[in-house]
C-alpha positions in Angstrom: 0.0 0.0 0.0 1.3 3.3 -0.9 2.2 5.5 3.0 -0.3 8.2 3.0 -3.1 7.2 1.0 -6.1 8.8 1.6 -9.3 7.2 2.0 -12.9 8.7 2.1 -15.4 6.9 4.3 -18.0 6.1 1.9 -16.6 6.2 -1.9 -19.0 9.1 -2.2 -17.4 10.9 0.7 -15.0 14.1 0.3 -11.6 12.8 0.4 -9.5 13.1 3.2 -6.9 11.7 5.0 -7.0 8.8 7.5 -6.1 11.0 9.9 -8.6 13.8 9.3 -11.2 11.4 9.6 -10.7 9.6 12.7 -8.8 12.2 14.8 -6.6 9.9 16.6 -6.5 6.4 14.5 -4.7 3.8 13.8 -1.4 5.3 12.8 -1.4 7.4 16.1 -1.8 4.2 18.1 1.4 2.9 15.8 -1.1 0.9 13.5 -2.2 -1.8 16.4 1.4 -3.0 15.3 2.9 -3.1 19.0 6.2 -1.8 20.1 8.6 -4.1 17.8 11.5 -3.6 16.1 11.0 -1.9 12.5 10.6 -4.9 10.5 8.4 -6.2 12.4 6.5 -2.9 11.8 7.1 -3.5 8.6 5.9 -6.7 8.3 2.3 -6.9 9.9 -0.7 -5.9 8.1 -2.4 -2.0 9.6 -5.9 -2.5 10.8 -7.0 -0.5 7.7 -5.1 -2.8 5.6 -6.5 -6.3 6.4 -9.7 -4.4 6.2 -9.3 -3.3 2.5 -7.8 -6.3 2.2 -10.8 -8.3 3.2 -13.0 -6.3 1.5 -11.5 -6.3 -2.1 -11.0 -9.8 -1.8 -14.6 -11.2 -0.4 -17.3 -12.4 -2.8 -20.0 -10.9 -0.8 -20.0 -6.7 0.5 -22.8 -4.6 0.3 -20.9 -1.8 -1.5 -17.8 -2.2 -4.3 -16.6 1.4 -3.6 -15.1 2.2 -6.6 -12.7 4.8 -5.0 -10.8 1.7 -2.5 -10.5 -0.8 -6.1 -7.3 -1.1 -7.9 -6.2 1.6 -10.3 -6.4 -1.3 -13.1 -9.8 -1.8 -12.3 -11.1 2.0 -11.6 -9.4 3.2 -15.4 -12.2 0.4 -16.6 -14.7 2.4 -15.9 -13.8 4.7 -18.8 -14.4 1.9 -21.3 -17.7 3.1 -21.5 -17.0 6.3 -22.1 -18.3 5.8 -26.0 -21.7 5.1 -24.2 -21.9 8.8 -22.9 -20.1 11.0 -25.1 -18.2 11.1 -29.0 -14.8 10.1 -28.8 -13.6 11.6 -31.8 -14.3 15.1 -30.4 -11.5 17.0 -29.4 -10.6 17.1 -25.8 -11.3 19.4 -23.1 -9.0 22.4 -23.2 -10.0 24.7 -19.8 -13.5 23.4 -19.5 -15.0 23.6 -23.1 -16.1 20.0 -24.5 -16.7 17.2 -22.0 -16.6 19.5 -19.2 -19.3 21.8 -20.7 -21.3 18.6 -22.0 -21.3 17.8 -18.5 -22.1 21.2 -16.9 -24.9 21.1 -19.4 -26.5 17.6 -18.5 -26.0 18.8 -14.1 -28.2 21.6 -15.0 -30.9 20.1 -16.8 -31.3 17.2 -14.7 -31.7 20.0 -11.6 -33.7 22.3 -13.6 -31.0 25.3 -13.5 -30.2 27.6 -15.6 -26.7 27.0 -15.8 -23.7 24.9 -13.9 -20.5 24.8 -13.2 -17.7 22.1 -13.2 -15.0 22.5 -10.4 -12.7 20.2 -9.1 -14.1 20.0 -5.7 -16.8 20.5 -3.7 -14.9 22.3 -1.0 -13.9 24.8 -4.0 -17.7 24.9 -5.0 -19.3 25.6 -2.1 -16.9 28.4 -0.9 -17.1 30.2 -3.8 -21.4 30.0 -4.7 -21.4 31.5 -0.7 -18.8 34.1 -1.8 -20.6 35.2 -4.7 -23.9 35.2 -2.5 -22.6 37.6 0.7 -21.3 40.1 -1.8 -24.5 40.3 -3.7 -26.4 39.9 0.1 -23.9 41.8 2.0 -23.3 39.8 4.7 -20.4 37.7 5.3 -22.8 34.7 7.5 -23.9 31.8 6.9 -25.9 30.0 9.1 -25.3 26.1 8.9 -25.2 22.9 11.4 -22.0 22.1 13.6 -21.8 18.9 11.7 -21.8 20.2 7.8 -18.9 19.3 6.0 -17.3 22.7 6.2 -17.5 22.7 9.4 -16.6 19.2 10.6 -13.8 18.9 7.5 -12.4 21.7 5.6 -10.4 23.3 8.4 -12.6 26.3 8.8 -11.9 27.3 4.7 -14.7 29.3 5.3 -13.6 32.0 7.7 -9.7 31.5 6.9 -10.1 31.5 3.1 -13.6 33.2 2.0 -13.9 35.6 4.6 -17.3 34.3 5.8 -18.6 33.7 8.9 -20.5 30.6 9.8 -23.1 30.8 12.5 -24.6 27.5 14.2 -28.3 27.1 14.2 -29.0 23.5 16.3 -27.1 21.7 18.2 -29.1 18.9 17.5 -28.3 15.8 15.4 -30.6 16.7 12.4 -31.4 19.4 10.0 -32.4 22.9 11.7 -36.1 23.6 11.8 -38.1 26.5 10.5 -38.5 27.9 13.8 -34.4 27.7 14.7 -34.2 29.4 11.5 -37.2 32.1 12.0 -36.0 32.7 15.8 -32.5 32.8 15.3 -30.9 35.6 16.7 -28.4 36.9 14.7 -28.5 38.3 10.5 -26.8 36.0 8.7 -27.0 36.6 4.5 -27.2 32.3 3.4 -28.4 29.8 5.4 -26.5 26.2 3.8 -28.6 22.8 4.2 -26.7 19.5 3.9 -28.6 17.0 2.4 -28.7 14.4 3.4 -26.7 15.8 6.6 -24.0 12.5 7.0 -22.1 13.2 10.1 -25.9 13.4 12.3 -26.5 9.7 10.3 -27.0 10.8 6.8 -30.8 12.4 7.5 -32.8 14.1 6.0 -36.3 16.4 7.1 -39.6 15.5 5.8 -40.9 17.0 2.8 -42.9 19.7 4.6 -40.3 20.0 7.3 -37.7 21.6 4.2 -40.3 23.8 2.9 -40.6 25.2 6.2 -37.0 26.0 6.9 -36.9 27.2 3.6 -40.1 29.9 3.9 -38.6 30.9 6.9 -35.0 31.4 5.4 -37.2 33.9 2.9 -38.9 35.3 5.3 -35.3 36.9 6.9 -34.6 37.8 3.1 -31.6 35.0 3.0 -31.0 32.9 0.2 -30.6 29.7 0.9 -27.8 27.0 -0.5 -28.1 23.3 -0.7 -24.9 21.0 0.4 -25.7 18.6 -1.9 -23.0 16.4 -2.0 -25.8 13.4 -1.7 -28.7 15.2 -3.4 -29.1 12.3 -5.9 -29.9 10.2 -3.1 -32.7 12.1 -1.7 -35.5 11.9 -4.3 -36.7 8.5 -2.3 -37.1 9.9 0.6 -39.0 13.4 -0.3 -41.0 11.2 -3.1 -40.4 14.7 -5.6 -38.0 14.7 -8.4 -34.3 16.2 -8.5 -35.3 19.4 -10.2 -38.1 20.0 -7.9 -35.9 19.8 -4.7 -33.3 21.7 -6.3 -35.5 24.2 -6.9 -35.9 24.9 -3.4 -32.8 26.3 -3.4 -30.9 29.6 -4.8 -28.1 27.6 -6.0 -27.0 23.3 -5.3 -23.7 21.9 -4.9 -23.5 18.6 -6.1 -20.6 15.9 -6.3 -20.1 13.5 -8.8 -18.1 10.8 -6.6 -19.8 10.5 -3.4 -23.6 8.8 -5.4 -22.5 8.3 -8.7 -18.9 6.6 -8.1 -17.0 9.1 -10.6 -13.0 9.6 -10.0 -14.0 12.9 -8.8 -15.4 16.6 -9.2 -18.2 18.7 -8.4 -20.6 21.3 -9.7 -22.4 24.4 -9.0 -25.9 25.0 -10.5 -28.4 27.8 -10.3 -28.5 31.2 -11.9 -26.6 32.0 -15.5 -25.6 34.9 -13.5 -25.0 33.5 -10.5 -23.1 30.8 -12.0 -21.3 33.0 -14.7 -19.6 35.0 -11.1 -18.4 31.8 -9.7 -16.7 30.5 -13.2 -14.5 33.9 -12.4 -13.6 32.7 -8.8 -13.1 29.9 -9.7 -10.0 30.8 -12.3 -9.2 32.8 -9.3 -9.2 30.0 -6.5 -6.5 27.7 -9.2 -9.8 26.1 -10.5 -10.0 26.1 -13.9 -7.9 23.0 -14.4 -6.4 22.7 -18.1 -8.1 19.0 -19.1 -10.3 17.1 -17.3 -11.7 14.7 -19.5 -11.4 11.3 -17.2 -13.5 13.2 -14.4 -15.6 14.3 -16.9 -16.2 11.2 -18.5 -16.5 9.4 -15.4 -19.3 11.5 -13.9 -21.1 11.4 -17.5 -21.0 7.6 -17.0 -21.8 7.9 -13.2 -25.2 10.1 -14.3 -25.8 7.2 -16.7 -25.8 4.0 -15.3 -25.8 5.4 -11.1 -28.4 7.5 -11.1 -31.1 6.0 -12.1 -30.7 2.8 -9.7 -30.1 5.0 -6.3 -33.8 5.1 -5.4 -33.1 1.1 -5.8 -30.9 1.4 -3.3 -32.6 3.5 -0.9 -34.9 1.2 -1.0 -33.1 -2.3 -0.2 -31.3 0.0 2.6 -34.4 -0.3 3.9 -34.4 -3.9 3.9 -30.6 -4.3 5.0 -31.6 -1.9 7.6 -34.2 -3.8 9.3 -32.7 -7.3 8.7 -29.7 -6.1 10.7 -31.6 -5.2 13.8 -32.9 -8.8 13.6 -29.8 -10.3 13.2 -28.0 -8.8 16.2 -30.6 -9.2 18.4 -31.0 -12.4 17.5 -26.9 -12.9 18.1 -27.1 -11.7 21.3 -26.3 -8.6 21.6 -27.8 -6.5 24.4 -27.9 -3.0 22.5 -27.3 -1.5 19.9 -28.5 0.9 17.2 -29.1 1.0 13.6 -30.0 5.1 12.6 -32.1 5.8 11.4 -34.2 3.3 12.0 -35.8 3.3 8.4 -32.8 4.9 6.5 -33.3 8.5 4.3 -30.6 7.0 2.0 -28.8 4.2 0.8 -26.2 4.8 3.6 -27.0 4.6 7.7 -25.1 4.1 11.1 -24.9 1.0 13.5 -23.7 1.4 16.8 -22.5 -0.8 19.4 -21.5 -1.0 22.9 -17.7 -1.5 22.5 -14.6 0.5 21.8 -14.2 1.2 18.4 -10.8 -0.8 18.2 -13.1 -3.9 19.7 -15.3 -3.8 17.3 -13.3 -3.4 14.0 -11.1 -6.5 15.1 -14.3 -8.6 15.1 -15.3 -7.0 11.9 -12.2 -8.0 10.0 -11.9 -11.2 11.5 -15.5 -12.2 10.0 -15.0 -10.7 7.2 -11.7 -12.7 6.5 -13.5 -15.9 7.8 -16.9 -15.8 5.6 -15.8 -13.7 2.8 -19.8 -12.0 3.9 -18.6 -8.3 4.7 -21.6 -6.6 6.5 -18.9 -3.6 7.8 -17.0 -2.9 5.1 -15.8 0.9 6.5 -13.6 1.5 9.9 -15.4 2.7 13.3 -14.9 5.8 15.2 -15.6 6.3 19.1 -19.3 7.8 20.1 -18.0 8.1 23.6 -16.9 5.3 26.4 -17.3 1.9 25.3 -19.6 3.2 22.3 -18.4 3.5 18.4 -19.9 3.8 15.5 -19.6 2.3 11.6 -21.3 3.7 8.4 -22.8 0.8 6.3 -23.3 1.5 2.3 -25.4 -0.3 0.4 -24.9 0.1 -3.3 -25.3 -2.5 -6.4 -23.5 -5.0 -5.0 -26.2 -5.2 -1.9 -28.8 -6.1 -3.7 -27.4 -9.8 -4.4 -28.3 -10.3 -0.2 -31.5 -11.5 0.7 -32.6 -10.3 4.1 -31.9 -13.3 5.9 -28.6 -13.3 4.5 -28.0 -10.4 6.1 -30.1 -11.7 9.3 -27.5 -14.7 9.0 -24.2 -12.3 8.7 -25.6 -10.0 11.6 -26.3 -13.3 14.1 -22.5 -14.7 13.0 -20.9 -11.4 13.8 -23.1 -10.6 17.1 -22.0 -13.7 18.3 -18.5 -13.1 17.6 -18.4 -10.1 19.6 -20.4 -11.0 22.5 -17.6 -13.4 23.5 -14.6 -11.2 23.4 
């Protein structure tokens, strides 16, 4: 494995280091390797290792994130770039071609008037709220303690676009209309995650978004969606993408974190709107010279993705529910799978053991049965409590429910003894 590769926690996730993530992990604690000599270091497999290892190697996951696969197998994908877009045509050259193909096809399926390509969403996101305080006047934006810019982009915000985010809830879930309405301070954008990932990838009900969005207009702020995830949400709110976009003065969206593409991200909303960021972006070392294989792969990602995520919202459902069988069932005295009926195709399980605990139980399975219901590492809730993310993507559909009842009992068991 190459030292210092980064890893997101879902394949859909905004990259970042293993450190970032897990703010004391394995490599702090010397990579559960002990205190020998360096080739012993050297020798033994990390934690995170066996569990990639175990993962890309069993015949059974619930998710083949495309980001953790070999580089052989992840430059396949563009074999079917013919599908989505003419070869012969000339490549990208500073975001004409592909790239504008693209841009084209984000805003039409969100029913935009124009979008933007940019190489990340933390680039996005920072400059759509830029563009929106100078035309608002106000430098805050109200947003949850748990968005991503908050929780994972080193407070780019303040220390790079001169904004000032202000914390609506404390609460593990979206703000409501009355947090919003109430809230005691101006602020000129108020940002909406959806689906907000670090509370357990929730969403609000249909009328509970309206609200917070009415009363967002009522204080005369626009109002941005983080929507990283937004592909994922049309399930849940039973409308269509261009309807809940519409909600919104302008929608980040990523191309990696749904749709499985190397990479990239785009703005959408007003021609104007979007015209003001394409010049921040040149301005923020954005306007990359080619990017044709992230174009291509999100083109690809829109075609063959998007259309089977309310599929998989949907057996999320089924995993969800079939796992709470199966570790009661195994014994275990509690534990938690949030939400309960899951907004997306992604959800949490906790359990009552350290997060170390429970990973080496994980793995262990895993290399055992070759069945891998926790595919992703666990982080610490608190004493003797930690937490995994579970994905359920294409290759989850192949488990029945009492396969998954059967995988949840094996692995219950398992940890019940240690």
């Amino acid at each position: 494995m190459i030292a210092g590769m980064t890893e997101t926690t879902d394949g859909t996730g905004e990259a970042r280091t293993w450190d970032e993530r897990r703010h004391g992990d394995e490599r702090r604690h010397g990579d559960e390797r002990g205190h020998g000599d360096a080739t012993d270091a050297a020798a033994a497999p990390t934690s995170r290792e066996r569990r990639i290892a175990a993962w890309r190697s069993a015949p059974r996951v619930l998710a083949r994130l495309g980001f953790l696969a070999p580089l052989g197998e992840r430059l396949a994908l563009l074999a079917a770039a013919g599908e989505v877009y003419d070869l012969d045509e000339t490549s990208d050259i500073y975001g004409n071609g592909v790239v504008e193909a693209l841009e084209k096809r984000v805003a039409e399926l969100l029913g935009t008037e124009a979008a933007a390509f940019f190489p990340t969403g933390t680039m996005a996101q920072q400059v759509a709220l830029r563009c929106w305080a100078g035309r608002t006047g106000d430098p805050a934006v109200a947003l949850h303690p748990l968005s991503h810019p908050e929780v994972y982009e080193r407070n780019a915000f303040s220390q790079v676009s001169g904004l000032r985010p202000v914390r609506l809830t404390n609460e593990p879930r979206l703000p409501t209309a009355a947090e919003v309405r109430d809230f005691e301070e101006p602020f000129g954008a108020l940002m909406l995650e959806l689906p907000l990932r670090d509370a357990g990838f929730v969403l609000p009900t249909w009328e509970e978004l309206t609200g917070v969005v009415d009363a967002a207009r009522e204080r005369e702020a626009v109002v941005h969606f983080d929507g990283a995830r937004l592909w994922e949400c049309t399930e849940h709110f039973g409308r269509p993408l261009e309807e809940i976009a519409g909600l919104a003065d302008s929608v980040y969206v990523s191309f990696y974190k749904s749709l499985d593409a190397f990479g990239g991200a785009a703005l959408a909303g007003p021609a104007t709107l979007v015209d003001e960021a394409r010049a921040w972006r040149h301005r923020y070392g954005g306007n990359v010279f080619q990017q044709f294989p992230t174009a291509l792969s999100a083109l690809i990602g829109l075609e063959r993705e998007l259309p089977r995520l309310p599929e998989y919202v949907r057996h999320a459902r089924v995993v969800a529910g079939a796992l709470r069988e199966g570790l009661k069932a195994g014994g275990l005295p509690w534990f938690r799978v949030h939400p309960e009926v899951p907004h997306t195709h992604d959800f949490q399980v906790w359990l009552p053991y350290e997060a170390e605990v429970a990973a080496e139980v994980a793995i262990t399975v895993a290399e055992e049965t070759g069945a891998v219901l926790f595919a992703n590492h666990w982080d610490a809730k608190g004493p003797g409590l930690s937490f995994t993310e579970v994905y359920v993507r294409a290759a989850g559909l192949e488990w029945t429910a009492d396969d998954v009842r059967t995988a949840a009992v094996h692995f219950a068991r398992r940890l019940v003894q240690v």
